[in-house]
MDAnalysis code that builds the backbone (N, CA, C; Angstrom):
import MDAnalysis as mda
import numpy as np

u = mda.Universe.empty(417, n_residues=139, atom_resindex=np.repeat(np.arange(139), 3), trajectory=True)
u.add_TopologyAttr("name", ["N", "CA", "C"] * 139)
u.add_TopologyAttr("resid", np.arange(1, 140))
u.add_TopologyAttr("resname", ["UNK", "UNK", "UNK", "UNK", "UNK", "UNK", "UNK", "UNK", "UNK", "UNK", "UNK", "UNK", "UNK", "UNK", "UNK", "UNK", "UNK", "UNK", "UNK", "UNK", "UNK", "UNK", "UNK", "UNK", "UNK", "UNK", "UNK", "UNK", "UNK", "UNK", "UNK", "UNK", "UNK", "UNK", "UNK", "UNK", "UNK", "UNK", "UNK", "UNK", "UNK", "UNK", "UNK", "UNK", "UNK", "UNK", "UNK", "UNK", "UNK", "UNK", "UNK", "UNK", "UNK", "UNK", "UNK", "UNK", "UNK", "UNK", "UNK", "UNK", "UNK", "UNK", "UNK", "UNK", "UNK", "UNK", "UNK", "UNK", "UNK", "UNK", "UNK", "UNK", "UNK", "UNK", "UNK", "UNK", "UNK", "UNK", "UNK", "UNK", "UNK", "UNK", "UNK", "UNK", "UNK", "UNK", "UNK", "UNK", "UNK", "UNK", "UNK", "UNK", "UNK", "UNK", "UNK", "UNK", "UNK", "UNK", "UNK", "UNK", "UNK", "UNK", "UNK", "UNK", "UNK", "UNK", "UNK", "UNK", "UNK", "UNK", "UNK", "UNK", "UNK", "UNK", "UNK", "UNK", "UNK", "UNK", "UNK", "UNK", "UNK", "UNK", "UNK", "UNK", "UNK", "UNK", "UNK", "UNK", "UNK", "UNK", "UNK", "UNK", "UNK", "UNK", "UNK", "UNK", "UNK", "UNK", "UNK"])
u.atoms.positions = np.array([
    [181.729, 254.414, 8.023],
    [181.389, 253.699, 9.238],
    [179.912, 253.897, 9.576],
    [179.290, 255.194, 9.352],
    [178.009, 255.612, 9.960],
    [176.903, 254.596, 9.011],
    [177.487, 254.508, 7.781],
    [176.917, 254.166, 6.726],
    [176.712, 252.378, 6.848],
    [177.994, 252.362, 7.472],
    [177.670, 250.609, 7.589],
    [176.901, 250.053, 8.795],
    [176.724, 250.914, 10.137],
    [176.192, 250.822, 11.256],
    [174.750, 251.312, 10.914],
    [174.188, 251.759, 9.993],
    [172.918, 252.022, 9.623],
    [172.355, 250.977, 8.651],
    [173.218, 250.517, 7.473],
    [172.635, 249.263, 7.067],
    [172.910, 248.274, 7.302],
    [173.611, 247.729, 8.929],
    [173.483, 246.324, 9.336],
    [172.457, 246.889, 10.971],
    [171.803, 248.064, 10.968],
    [170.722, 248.274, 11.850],
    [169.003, 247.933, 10.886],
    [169.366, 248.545, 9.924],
    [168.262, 248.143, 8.816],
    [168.014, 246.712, 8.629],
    [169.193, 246.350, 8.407],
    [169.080, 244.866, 8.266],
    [168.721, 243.962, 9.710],
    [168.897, 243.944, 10.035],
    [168.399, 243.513, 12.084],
    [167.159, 243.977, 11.584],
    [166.378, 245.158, 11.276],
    [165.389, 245.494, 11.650],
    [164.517, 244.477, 10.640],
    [164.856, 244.719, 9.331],
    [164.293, 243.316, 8.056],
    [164.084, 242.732, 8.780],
    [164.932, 241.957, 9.333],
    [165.317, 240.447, 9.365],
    [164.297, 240.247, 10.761],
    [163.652, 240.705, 11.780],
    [162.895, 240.561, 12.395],
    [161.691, 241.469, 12.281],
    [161.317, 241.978, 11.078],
    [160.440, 242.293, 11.056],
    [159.232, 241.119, 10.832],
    [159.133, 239.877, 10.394],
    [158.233, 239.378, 10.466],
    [157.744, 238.500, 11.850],
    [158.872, 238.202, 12.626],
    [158.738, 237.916, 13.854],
    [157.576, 238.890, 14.503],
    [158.241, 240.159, 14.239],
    [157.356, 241.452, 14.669],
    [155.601, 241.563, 14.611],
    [155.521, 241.243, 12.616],
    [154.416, 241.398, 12.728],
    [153.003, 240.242, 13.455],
    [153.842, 239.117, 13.401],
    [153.548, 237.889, 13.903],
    [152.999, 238.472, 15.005],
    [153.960, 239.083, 16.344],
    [153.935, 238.794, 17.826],
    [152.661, 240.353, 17.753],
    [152.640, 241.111, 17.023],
    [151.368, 242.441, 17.072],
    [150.389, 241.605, 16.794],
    [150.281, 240.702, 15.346],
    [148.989, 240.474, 15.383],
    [148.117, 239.392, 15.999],
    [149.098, 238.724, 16.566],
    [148.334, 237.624, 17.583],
    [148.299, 238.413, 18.831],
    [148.950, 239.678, 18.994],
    [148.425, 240.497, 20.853],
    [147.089, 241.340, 19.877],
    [146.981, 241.738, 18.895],
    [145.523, 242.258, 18.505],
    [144.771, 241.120, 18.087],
    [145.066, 239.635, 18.057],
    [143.983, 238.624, 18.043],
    [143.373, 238.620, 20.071],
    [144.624, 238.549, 20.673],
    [144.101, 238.232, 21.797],
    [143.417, 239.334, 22.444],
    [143.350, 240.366, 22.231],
    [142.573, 241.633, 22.538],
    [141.292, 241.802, 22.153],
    [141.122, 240.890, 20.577],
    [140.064, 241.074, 20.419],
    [139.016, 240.079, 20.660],
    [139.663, 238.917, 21.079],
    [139.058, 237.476, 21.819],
    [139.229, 237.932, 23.203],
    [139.778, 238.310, 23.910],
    [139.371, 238.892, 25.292],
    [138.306, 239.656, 25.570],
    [138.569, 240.677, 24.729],
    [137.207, 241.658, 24.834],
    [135.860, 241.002, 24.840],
    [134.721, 240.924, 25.963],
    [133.651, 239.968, 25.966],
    [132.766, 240.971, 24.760],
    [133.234, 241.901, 24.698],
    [132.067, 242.999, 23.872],
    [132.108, 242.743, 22.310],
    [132.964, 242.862, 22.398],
    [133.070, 241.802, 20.286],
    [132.462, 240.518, 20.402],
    [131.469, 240.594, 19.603],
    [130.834, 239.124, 19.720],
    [130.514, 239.044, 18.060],
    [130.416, 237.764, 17.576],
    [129.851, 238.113, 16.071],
    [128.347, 238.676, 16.235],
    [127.878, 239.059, 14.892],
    [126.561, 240.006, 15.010],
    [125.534, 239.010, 15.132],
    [125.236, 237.645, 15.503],
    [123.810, 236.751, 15.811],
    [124.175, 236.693, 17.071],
    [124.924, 237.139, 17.596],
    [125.308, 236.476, 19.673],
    [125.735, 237.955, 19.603],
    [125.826, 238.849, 19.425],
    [125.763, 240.117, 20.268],
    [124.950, 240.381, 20.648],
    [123.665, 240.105, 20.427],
    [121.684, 240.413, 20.835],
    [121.729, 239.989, 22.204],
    [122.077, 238.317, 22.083],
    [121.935, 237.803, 23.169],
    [122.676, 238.237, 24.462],
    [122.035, 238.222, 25.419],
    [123.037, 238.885, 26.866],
    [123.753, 237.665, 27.251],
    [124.972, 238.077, 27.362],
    [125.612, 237.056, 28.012],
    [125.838, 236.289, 28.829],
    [126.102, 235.163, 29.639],
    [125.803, 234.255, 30.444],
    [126.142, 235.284, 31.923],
    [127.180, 236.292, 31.691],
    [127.864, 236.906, 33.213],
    [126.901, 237.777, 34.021],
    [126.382, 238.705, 32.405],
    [125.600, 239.891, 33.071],
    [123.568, 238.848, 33.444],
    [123.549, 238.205, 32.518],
    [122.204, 237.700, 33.173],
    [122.723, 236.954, 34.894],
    [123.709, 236.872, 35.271],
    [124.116, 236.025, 35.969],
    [124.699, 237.508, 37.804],
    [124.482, 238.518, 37.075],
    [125.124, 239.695, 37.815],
    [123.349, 240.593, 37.851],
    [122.852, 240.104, 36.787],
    [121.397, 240.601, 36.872],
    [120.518, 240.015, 37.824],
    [120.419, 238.869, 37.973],
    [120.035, 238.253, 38.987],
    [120.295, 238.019, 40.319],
    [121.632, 238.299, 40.630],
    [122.138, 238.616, 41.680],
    [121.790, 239.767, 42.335],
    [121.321, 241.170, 41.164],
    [121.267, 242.178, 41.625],
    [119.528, 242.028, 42.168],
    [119.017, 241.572, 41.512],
    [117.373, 241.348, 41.984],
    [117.536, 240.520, 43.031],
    [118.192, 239.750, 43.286],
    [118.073, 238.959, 44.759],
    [118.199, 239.747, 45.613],
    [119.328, 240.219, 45.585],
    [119.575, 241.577, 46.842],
    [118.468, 242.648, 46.880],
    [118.105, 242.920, 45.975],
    [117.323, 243.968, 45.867],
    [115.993, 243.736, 46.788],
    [115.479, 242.512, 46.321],
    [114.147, 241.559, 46.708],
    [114.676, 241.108, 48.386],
    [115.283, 241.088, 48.983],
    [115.844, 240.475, 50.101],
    [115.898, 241.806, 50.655],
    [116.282, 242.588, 50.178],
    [116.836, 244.064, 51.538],
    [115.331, 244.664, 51.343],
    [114.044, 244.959, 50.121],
    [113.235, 245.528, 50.502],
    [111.819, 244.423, 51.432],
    [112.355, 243.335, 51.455],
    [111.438, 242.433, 52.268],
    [111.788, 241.999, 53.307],
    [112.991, 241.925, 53.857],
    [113.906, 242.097, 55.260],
    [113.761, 243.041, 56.099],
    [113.155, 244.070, 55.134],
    [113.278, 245.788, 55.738],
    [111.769, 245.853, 56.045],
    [110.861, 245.114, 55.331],
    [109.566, 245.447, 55.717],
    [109.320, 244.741, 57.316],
    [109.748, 243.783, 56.778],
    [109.934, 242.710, 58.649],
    [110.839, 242.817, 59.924],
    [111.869, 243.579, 59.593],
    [112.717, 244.205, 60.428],
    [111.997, 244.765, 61.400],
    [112.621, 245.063, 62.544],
    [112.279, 246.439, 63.623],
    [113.489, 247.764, 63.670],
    [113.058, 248.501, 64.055],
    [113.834, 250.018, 63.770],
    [115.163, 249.662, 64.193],
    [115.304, 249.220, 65.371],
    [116.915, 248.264, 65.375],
    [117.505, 247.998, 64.497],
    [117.301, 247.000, 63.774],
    [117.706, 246.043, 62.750],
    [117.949, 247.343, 61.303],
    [116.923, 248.164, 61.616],
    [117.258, 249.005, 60.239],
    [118.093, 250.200, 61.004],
    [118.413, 250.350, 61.838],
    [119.414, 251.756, 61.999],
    [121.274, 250.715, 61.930],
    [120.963, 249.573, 61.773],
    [122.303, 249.025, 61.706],
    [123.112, 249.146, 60.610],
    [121.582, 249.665, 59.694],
    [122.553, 250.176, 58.151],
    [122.648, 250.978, 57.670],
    [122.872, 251.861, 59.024],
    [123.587, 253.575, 58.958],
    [124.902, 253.727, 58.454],
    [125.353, 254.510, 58.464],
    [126.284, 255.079, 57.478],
    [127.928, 254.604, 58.124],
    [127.483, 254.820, 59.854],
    [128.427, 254.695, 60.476],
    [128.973, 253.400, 60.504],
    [128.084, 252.183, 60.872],
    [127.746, 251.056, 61.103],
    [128.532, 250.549, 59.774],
    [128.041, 251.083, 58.380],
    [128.741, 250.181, 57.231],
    [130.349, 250.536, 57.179],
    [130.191, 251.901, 57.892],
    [132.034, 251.850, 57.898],
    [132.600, 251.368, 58.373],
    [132.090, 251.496, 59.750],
    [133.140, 249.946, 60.696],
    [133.144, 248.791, 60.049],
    [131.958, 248.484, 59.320],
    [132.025, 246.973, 59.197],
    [133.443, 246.790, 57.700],
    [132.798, 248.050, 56.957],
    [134.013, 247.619, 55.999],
    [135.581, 247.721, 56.432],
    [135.781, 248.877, 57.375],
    [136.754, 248.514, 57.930],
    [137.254, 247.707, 58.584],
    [136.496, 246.314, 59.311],
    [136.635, 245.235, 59.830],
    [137.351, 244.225, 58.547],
    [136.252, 244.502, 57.408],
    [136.460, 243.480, 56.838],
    [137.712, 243.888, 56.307],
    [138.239, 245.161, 55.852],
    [139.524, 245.109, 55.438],
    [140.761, 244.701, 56.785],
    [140.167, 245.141, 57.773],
    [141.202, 244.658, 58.330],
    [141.523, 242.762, 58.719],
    [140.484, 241.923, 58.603],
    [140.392, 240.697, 58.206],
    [141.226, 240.246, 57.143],
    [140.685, 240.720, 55.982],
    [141.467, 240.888, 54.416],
    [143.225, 240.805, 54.416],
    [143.525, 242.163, 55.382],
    [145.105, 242.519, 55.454],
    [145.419, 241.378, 56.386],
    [144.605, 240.888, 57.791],
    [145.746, 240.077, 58.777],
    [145.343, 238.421, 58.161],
    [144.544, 237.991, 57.586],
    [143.924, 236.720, 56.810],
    [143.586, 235.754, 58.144],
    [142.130, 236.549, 58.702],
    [141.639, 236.299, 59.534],
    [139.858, 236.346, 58.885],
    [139.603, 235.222, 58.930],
    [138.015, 234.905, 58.201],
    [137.163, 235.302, 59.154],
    [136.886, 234.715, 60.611],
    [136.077, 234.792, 61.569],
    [136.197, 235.612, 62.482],
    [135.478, 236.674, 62.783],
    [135.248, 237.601, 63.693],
    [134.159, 236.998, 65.006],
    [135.120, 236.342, 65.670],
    [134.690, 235.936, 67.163],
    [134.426, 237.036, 68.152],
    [135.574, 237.379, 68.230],
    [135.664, 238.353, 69.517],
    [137.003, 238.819, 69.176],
    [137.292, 240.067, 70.094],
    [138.534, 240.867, 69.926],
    [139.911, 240.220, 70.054],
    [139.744, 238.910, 70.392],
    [140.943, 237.922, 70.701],
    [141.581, 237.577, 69.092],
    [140.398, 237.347, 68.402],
    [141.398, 237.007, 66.947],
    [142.024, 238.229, 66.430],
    [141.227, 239.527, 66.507],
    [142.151, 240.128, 65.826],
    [143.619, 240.330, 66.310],
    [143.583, 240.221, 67.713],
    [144.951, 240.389, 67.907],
    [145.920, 239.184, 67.610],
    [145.363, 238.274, 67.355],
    [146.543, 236.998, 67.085],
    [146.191, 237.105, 65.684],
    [145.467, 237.639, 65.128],
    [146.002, 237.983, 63.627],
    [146.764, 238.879, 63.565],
    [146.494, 240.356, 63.959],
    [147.816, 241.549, 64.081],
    [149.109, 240.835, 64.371],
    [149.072, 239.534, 65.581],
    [150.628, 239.181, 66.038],
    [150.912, 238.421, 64.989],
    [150.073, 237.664, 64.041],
    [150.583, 236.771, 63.428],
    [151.163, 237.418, 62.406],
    [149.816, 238.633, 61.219],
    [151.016, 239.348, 60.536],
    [152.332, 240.331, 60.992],
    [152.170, 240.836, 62.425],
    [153.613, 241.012, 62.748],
    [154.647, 240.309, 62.278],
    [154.319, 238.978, 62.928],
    [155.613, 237.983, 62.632],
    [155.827, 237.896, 61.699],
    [154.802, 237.626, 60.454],
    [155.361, 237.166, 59.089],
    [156.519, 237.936, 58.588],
    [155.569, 240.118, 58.625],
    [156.522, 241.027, 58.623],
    [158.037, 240.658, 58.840],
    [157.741, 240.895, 60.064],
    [159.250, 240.797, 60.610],
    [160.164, 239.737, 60.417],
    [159.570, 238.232, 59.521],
    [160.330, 237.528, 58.886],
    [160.984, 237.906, 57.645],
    [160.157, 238.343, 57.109],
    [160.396, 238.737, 55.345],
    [161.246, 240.087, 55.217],
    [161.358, 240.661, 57.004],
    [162.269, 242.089, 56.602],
    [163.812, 240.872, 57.180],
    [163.785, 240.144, 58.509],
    [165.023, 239.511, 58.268],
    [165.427, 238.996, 57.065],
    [164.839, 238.344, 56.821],
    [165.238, 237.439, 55.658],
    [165.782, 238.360, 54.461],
    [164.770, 239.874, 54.073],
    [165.940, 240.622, 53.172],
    [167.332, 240.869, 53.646],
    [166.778, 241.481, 55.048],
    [167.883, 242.090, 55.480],
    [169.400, 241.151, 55.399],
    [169.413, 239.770, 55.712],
    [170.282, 239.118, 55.771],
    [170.537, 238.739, 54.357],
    [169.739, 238.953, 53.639],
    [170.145, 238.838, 51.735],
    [170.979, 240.175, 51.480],
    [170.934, 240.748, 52.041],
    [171.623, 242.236, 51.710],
    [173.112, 242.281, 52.235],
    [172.838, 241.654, 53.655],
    [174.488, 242.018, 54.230],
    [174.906, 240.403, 53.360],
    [174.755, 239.225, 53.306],
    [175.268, 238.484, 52.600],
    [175.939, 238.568, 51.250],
    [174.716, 239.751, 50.357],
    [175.434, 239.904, 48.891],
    [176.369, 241.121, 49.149],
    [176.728, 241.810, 50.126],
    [177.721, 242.664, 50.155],
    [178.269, 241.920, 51.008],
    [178.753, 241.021, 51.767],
    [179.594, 240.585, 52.084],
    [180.696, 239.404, 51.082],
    [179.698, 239.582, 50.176],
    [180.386, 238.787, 49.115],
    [180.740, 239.103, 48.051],
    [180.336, 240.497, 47.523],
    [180.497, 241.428, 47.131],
    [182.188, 241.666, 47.274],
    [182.527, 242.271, 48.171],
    [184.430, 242.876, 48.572],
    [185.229, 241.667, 49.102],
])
């Protein structure tokens, strides 16, 4: 018995082994066409369209905050204290979580907080009543 449950497991294993090697070597084709860093060797020199494109971005900012800063007044530059960038990122995450774009005044955030309340509290009814339904149908 052990003997026959081992060569009709062998055999399953044959018999899809080329399926097998198929589905490895097209996930190591697509790994290696994903990867932006494999390039053939005449276009690996060249920089790629993203980073010249992330390079320039970074010199804009760069060129903008040290010439903003020269024209600024001490105001304008203590706003990008340490404290100041935390609130703000914490604003923006809290924007992010309630999917509230515009920071008017303290009025949106709260009808964003109420609005993701509500959603909340839809999506917990709505399990909740999936739950007592499949055990009520369940027995």
């Amino acid at each position: 018995m052990l003997i026959a449950m081992m060569s009709n497991s062998f055999q399953k294993t044959h018999d899809d082994s080329e399926r097998e090697w198929k589905f490895h070597r097209t996930q190591l084709w697509l790994k290696f066409i994903r990867n932006e860093i494999n390039r053939p060797p005449p276009m690996n020199l060249l920089p790629r369209w993203k980073q010249v494109k992330r390079c320039y971005r970074f010199i804009a900012k760069m060129f903008r905050s040290v010439f903003s800063c020269c024209r600024s007044t001490d105001d304008e530059i203590s706003d990008f204290s340490e404290e100041a960038l935390r609130r703000r990122s914490q604003a923006n995450n809290q924007r992010r979580r309630t999917g509230i774009e515009q920071t008017i005044g303290a009025g949106t955030f709260l009808e964003g907080e109420t609005r993701y309340s509500k959603v909340l509290r839809l999506v917990v009814l709505r399990y909740v009543k999936k739950k007592v339904l499949h055990n009520e149908m369940v027995i």
